[in-house]
MARPA-50305 format. One record per residue (C-alpha): residue in three letters; x negated, y negated, z negated; residue number from 1. Coordinates in nm, 3 decimals. Each point is the difference from the previous one (the first is absolute). Layout:
<site code="ALA" u="X" v="Y" w="Z" pos="NUM"/>
...
This chain:
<site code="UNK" u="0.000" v="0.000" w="0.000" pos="1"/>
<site code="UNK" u="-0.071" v="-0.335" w="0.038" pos="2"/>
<site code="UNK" u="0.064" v="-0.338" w="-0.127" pos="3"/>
<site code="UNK" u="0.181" v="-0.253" w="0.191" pos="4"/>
<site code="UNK" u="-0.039" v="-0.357" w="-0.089" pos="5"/>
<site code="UNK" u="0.228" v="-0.203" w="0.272" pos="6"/>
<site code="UNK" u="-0.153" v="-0.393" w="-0.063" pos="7"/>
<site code="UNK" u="0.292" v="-0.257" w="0.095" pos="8"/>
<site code="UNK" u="-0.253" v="-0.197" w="0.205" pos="9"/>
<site code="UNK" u="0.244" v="-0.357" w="0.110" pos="10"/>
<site code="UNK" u="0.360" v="-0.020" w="-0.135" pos="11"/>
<site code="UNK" u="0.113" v="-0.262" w="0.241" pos="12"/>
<site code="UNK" u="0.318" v="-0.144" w="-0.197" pos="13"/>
<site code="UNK" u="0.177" v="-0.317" w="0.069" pos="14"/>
<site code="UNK" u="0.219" v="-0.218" w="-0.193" pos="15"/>
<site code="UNK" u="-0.175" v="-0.016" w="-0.293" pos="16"/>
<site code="UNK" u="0.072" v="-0.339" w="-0.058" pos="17"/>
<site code="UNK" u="0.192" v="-0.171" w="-0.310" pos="18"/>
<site code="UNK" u="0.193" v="-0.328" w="0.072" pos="19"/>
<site code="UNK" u="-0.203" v="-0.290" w="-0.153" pos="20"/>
<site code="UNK" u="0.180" v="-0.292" w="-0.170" pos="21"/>
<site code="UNK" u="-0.074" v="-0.256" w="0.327" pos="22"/>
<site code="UNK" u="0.174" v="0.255" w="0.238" pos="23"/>
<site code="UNK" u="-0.316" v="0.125" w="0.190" pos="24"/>
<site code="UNK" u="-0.111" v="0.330" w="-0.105" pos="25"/>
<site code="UNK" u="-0.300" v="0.078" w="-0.188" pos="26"/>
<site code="UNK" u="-0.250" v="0.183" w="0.237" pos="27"/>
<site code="UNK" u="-0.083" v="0.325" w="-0.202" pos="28"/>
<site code="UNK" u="-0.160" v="0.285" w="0.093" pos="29"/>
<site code="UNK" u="0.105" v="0.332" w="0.051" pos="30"/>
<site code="UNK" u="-0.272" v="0.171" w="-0.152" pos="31"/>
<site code="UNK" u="0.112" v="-0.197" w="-0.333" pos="32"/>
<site code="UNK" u="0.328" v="0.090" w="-0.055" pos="33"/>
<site code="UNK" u="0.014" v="0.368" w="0.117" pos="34"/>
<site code="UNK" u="-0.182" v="0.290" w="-0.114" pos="35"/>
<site code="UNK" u="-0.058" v="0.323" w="0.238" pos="36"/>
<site code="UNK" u="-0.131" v="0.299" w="-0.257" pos="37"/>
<site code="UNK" u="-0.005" v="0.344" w="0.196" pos="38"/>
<site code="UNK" u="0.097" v="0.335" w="-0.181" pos="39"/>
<site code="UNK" u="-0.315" v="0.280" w="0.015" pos="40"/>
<site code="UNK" u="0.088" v="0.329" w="0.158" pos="41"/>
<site code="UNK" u="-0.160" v="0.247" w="0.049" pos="42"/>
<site code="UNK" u="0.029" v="0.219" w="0.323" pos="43"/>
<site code="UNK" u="-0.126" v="0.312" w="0.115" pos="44"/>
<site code="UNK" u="-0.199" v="0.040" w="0.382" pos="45"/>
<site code="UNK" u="0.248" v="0.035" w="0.254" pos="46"/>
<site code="UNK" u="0.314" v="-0.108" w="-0.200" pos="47"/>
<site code="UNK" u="0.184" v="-0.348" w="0.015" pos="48"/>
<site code="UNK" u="0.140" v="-0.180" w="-0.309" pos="49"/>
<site code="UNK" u="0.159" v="-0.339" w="-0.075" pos="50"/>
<site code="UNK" u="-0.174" v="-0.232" w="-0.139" pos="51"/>
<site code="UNK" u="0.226" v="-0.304" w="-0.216" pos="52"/>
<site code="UNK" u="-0.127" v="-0.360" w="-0.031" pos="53"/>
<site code="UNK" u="0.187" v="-0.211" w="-0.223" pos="54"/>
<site code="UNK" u="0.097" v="-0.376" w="0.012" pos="55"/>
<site code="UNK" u="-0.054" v="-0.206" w="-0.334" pos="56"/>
<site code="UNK" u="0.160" v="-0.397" w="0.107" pos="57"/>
<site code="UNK" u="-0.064" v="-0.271" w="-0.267" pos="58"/>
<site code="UNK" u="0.339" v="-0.109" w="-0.135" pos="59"/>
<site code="UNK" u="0.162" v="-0.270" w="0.193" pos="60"/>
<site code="UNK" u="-0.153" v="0.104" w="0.351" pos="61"/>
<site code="UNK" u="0.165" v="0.283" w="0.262" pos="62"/>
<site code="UNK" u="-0.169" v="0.185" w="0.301" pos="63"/>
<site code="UNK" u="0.164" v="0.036" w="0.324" pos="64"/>
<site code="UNK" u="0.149" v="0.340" w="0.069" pos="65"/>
<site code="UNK" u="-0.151" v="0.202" w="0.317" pos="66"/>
<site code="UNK" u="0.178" v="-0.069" w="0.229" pos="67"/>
<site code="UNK" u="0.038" v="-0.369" w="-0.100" pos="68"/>
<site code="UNK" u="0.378" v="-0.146" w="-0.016" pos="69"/>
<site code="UNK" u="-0.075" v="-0.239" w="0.335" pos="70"/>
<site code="UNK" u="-0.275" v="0.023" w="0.278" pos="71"/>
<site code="UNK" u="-0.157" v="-0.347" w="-0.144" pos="72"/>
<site code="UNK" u="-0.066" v="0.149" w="-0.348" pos="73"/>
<site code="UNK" u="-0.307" v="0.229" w="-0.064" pos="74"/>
<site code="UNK" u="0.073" v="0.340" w="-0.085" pos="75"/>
<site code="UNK" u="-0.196" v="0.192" w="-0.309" pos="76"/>
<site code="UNK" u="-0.290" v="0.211" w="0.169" pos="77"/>
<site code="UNK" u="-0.218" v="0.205" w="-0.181" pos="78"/>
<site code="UNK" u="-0.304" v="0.143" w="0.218" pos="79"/>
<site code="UNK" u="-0.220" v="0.213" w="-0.139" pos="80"/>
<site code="UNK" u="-0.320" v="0.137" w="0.070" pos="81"/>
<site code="UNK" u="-0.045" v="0.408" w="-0.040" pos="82"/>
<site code="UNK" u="-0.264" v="0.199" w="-0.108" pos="83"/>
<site code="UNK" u="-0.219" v="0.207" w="0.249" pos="84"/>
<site code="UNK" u="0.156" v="0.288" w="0.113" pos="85"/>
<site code="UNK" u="0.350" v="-0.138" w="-0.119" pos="86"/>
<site code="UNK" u="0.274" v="-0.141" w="0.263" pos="87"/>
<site code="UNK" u="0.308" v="-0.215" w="-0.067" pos="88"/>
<site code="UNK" u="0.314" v="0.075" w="0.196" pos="89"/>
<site code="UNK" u="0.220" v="-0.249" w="-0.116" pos="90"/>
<site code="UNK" u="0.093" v="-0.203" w="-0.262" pos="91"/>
<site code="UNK" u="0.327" v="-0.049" w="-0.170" pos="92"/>
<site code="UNK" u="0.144" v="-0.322" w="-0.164" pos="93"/>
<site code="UNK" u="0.273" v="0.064" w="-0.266" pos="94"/>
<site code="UNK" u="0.352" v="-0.122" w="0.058" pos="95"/>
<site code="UNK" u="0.061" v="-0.403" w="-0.009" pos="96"/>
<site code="UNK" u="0.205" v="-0.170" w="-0.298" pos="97"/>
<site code="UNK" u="0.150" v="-0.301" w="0.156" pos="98"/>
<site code="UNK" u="-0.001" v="-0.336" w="-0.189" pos="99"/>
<site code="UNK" u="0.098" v="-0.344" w="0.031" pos="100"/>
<site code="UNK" u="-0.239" v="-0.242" w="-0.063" pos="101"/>
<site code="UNK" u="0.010" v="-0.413" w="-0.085" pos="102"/>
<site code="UNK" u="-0.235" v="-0.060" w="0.308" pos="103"/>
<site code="UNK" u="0.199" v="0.217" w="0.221" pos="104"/>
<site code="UNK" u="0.321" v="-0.078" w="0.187" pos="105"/>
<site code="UNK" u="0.069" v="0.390" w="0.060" pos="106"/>
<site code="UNK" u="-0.061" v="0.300" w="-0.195" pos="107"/>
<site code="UNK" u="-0.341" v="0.161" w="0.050" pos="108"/>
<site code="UNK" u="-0.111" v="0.356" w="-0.041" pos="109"/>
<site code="UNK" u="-0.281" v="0.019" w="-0.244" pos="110"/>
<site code="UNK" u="-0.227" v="0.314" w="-0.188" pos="111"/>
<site code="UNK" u="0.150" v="0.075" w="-0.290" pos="112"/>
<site code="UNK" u="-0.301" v="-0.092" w="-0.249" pos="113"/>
């Protein structure tokens, strides 16, 4: 057996933005507000697994879901880099909450997080 560490390399995420008190929002940074931390498995040659990465958001901020609620808005991407010898055939995004937001006019689909 051996160990599979999957590294969540760029989490691309957009609207992480609070509204500030003089209306324009507060530039903030992605990497800030959202922490990626992979679970360690553990597979044997020649099997396949799934490996979960899970979404902490600082209170007061969302994450787009994947796919995003409009074509202008950023989805949530995770892209990660695998091991040698190890291949990634997909990646899953977990089902959207939708929520309606002060700086929004409609309803947006966002990560539960």
């Amino acid at each position: 057996m051996r160990k599979l560490f999957l590294l969540a390399c760029l989490l691309l995420v957009a609207a992480c933005s609070k509204p500030a008190v003089n209306k324009e929002p507060a530039q903030v940074s992605s990497t800030s507000v959202v922490k990626a931390t992979p679970e360690e498995i553990t597979l044997a040659k020649n099997t396949s697994g799934d490996a979960v990465v899970r979404l902490k958001v600082q209170d007061g901020y969302h994450v787009n879901a994947n796919p995003a609620s409009f074509s202008y808005l950023i989805p949530t991407e995770l892209k990660v880099t695998p091991a040698s010898g190890v291949s990634v055939d997909f990646i899953t995004y977990p089902d959207p909450v939708t929520r309606t937001f002060s700086f929004a006019d409609q309803p947006l689909r966002a990560l539960n997080g």
